[in-house]
Backbone as JSON, one array per atom type, in Angstrom:
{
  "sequence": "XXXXXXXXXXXXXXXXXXXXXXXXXXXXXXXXXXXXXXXXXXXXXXXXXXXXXXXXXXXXXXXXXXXXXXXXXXXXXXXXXXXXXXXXXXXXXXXXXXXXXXXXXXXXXXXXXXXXXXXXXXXXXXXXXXXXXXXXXXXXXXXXX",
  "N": [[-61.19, 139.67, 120.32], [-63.32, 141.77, 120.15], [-64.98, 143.19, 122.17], [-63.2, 143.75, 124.08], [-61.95, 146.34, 123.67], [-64.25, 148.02, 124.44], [-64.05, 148.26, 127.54], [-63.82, 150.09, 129.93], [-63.02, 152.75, 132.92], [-65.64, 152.74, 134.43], [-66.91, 154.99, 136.89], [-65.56, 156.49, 136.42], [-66.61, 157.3, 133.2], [-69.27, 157.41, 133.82], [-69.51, 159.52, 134.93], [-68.46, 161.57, 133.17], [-71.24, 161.1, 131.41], [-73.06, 162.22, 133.12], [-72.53, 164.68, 133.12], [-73.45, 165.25, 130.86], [-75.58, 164.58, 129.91], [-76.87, 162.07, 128.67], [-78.99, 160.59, 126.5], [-80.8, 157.66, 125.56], [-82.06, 154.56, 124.04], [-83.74, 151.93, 124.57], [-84.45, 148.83, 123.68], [-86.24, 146.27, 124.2], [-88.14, 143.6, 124.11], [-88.2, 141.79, 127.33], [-90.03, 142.81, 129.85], [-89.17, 143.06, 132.64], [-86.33, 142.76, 132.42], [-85.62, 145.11, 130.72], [-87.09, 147.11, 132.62], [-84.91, 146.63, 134.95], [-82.52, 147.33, 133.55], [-83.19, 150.15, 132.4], [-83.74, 151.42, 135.07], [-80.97, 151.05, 136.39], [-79.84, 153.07, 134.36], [-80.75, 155.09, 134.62], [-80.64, 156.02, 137.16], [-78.05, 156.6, 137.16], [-78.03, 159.54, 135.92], [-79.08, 159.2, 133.07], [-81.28, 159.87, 130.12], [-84.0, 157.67, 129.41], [-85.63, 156.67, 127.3], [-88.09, 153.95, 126.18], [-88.71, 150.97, 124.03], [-90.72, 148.42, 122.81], [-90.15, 146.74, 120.49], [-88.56, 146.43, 117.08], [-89.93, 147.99, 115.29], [-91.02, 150.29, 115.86], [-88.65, 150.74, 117.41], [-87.15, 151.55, 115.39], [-88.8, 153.79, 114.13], [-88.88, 155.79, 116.53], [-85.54, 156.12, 116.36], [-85.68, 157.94, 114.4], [-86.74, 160.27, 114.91], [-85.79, 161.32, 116.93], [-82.57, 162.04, 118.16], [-80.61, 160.17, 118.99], [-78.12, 159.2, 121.87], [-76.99, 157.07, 122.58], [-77.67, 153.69, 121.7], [-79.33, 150.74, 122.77], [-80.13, 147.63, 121.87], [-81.7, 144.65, 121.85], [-80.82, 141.8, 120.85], [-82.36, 139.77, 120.0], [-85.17, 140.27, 119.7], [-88.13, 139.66, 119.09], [-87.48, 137.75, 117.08], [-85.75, 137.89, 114.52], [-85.58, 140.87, 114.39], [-84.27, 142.18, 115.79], [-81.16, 142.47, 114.44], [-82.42, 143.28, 111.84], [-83.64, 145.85, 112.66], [-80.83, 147.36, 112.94], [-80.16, 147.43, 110.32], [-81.54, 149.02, 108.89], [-81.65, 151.27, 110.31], [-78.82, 151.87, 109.52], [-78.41, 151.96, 106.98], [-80.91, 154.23, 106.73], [-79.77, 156.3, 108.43], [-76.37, 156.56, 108.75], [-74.61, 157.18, 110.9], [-75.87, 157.0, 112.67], [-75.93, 154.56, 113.59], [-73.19, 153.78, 114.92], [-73.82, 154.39, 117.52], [-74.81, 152.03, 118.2], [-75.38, 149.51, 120.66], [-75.54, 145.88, 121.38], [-77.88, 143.14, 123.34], [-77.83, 139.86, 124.01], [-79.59, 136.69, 124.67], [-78.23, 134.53, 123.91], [-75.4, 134.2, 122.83], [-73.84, 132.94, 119.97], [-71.95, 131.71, 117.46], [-72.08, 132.67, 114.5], [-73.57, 134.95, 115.42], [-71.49, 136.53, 117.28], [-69.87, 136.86, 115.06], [-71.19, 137.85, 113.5], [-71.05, 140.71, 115.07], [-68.26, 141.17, 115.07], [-68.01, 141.75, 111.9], [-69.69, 144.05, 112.26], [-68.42, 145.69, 114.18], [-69.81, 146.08, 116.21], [-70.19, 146.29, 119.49], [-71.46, 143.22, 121.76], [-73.53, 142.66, 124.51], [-74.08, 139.62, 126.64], [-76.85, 138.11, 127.85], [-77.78, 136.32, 130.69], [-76.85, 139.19, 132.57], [-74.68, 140.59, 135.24], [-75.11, 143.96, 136.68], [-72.84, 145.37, 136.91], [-71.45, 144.53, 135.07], [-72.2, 145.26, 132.78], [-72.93, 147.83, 133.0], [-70.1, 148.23, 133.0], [-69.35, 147.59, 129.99], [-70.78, 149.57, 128.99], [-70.06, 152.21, 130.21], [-67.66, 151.87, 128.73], [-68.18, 152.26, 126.05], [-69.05, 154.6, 125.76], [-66.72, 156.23, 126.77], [-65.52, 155.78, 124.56], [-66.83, 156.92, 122.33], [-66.86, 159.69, 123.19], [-64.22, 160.5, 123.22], [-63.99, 160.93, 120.84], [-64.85, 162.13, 119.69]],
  "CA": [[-62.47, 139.93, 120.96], [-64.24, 143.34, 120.29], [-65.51, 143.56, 123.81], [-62.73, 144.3, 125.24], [-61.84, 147.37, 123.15], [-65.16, 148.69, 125.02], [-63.67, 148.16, 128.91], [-63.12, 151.42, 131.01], [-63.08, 153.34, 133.71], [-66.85, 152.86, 134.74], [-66.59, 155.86, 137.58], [-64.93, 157.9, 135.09], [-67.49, 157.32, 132.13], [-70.62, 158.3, 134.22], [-69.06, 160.94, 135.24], [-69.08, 162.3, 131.95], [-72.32, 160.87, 130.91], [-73.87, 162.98, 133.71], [-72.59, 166.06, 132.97], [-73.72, 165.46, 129.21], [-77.43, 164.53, 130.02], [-76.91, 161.12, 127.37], [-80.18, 159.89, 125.93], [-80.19, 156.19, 125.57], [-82.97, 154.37, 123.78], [-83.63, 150.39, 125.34], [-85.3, 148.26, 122.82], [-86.29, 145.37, 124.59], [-89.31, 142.8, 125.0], [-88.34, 141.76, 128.26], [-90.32, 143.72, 130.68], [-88.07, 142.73, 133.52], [-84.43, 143.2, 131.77], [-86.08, 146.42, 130.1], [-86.52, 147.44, 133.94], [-83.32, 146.51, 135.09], [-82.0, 148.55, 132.7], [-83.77, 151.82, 132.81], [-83.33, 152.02, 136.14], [-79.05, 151.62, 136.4], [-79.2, 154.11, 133.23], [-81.74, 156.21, 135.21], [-79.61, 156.47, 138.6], [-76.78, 157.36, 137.08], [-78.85, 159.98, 135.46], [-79.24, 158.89, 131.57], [-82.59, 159.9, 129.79], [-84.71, 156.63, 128.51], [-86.69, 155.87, 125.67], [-87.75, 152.5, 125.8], [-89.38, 150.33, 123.05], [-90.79, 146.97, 122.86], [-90.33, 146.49, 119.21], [-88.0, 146.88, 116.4], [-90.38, 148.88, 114.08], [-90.87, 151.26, 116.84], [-87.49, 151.53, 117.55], [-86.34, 152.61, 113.93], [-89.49, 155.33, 114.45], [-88.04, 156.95, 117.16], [-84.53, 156.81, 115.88], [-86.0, 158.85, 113.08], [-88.23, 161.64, 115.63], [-84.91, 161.89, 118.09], [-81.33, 162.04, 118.14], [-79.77, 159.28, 120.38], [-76.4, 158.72, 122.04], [-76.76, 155.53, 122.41], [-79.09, 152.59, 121.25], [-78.98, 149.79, 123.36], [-80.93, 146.85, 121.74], [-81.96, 143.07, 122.02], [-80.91, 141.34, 118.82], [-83.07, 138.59, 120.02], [-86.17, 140.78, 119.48], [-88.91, 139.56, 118.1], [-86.34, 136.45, 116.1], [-84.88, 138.82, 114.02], [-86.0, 142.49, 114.14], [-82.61, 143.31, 116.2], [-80.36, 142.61, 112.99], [-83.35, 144.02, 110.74], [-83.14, 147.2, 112.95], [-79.69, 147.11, 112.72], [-79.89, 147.48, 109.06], [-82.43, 149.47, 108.86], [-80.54, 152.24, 111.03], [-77.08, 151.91, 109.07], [-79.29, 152.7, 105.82], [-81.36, 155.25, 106.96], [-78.83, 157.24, 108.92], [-75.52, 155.63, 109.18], [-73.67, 158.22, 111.61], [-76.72, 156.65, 114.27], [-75.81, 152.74, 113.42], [-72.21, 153.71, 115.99], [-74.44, 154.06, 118.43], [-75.6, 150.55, 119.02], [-74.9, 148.04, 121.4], [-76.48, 144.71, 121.43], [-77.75, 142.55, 124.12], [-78.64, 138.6, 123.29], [-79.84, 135.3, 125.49], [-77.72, 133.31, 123.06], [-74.35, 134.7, 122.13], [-73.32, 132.01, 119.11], [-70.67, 131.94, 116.54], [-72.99, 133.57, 114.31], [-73.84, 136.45, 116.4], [-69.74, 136.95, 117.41], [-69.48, 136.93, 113.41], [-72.19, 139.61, 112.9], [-70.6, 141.91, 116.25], [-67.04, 141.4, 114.47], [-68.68, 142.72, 111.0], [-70.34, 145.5, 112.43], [-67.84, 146.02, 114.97], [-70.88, 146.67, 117.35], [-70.59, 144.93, 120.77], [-73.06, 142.41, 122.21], [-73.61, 142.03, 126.03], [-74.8, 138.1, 126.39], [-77.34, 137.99, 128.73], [-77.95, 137.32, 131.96], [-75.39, 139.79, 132.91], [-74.7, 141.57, 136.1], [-74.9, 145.01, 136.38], [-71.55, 145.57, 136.86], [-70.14, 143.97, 133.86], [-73.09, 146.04, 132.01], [-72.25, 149.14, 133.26], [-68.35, 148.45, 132.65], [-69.16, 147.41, 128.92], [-71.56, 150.65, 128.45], [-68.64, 153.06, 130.06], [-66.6, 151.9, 127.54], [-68.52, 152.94, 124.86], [-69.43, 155.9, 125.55], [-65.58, 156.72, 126.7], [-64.69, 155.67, 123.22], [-66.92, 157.89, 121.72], [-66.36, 160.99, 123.92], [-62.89, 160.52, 122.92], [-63.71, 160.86, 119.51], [-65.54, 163.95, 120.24]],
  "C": [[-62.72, 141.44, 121.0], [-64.7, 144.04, 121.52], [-64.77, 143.9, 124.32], [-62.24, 145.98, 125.01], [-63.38, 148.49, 124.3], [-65.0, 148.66, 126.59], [-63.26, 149.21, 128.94], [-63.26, 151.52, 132.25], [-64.86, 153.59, 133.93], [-67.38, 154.14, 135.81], [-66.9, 156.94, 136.15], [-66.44, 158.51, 133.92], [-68.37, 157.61, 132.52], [-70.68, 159.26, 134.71], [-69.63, 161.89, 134.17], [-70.6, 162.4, 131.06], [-73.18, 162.19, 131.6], [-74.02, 164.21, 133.17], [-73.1, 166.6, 131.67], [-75.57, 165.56, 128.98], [-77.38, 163.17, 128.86], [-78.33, 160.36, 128.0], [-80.17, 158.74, 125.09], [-81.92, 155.92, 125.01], [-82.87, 152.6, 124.03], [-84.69, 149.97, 124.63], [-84.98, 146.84, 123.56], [-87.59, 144.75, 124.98], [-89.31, 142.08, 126.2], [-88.62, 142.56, 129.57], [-89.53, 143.56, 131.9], [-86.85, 143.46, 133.22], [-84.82, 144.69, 131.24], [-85.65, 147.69, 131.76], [-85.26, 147.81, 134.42], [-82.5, 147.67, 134.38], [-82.1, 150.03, 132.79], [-83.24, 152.37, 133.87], [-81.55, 152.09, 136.8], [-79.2, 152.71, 135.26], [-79.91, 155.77, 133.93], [-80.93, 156.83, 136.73], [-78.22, 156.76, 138.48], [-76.6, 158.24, 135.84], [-78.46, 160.38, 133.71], [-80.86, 159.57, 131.72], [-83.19, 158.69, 128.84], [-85.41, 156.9, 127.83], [-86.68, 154.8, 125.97], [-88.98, 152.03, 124.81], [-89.43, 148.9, 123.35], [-90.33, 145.99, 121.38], [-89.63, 147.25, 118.41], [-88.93, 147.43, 115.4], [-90.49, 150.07, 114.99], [-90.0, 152.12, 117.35], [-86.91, 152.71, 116.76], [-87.55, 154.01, 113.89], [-88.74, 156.23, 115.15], [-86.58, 157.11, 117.28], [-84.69, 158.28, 114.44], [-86.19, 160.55, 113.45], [-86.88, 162.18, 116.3], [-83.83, 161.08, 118.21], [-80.73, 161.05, 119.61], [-78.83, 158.97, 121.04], [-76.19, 157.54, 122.22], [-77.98, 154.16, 122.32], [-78.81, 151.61, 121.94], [-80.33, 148.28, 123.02], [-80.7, 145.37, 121.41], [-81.74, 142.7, 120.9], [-81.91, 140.55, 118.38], [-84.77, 139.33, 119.43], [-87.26, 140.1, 118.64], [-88.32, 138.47, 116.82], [-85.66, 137.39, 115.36], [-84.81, 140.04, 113.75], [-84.79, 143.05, 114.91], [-81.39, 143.76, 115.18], [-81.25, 143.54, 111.97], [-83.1, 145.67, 111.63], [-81.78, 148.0, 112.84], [-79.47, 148.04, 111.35], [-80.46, 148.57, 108.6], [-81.89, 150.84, 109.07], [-79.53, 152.84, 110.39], [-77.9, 152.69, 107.86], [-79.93, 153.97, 105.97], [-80.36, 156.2, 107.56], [-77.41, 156.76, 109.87], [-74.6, 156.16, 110.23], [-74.85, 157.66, 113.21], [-76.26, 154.98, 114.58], [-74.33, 152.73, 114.58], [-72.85, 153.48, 117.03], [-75.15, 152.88, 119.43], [-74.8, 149.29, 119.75], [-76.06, 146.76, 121.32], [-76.8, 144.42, 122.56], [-78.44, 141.03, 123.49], [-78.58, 137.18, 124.37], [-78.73, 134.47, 124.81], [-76.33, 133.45, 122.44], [-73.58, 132.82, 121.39], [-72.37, 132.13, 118.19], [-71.23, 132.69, 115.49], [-73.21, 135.4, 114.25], [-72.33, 137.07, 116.48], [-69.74, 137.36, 115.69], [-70.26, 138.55, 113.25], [-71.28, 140.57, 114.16], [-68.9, 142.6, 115.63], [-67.23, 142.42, 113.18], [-69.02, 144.17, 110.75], [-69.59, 146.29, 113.43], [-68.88, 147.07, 116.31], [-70.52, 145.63, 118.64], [-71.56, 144.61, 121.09], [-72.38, 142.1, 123.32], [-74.47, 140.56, 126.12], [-75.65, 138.64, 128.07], [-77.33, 136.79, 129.34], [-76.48, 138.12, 131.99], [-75.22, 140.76, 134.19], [-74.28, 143.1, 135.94], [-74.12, 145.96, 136.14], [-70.79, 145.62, 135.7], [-71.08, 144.88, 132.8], [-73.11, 147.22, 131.37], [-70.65, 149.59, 132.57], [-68.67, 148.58, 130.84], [-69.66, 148.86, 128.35], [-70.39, 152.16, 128.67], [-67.89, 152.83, 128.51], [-67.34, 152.41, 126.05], [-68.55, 154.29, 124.95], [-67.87, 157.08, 126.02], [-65.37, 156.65, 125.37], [-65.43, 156.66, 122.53], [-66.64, 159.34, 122.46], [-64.63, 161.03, 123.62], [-62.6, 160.66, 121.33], [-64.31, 162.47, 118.91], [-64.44, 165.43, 119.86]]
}
């Protein structure tokens, strides 16, 4: 399981986030979960971008440098994988950056996360376990730093 490789020190990791200023971009058509979101990345002071739409997204990966992409695979039926791809092609040093999130985590989906060795958060998910999974990324890259 890939996911767990992304478990840390949640404390720790926004620690560092803070002091970095990380700019996070939230591609998501759920105005709700979009919410949700923003605002834990916003109080434990991230800078958002958010998008409703994977053509949008891959725009402003293009305009501005991101530390981390955090997008819906579910998007739109398949514009999360198409962004995905899209990303890796155009500028593949931004495609680390992405985490998933998906209503539906299937064998499938696990297959593509293994592949791309990207993690996917299954939704619903409390904020907690959100937070923990997002630490861990961003420890793993600050450690690569």
């Amino acid at each position: 399981n890939n996911s767990s490789i992304y478990k840390y020190n949640y404390p720790e990791a926004m620690t560092v986030a803070n002091k970095t200023r990380k700019k996070v971009l939230v591609v998501d058509s759920d105005a709700d979960m979009a919410a949700m979101i923003d605002r834990c990345l916003k109080e434990e002071g991230f800078e958002i971008d958010h998008t409703f739409s994977g053509h949008n997204a891959f725009e402003k990966t293009q305009e501005s440098d991101y530390d981390l992409i955090l997008a819906d695979i579910d998007i739109n039926y398949t514009e999360g994988i198409s962004l995905y791809s899209k990303i890796k092609k155009a500028s593949p040093e931004t495609f680390d950056k992405m985490i998933f999130t998906t209503n539906k985590l299937n064998a499938e989906l696990k297959n593509f996360s293994d592949f791309t060795e990207r993690p996917i958060i299954e939704k619903p998910f409390t904020v907690s376990s959100f937070m923990s999974t997002l630490s861990g990324k961003l420890l793993k890259d600050f450690m690569k730093d």
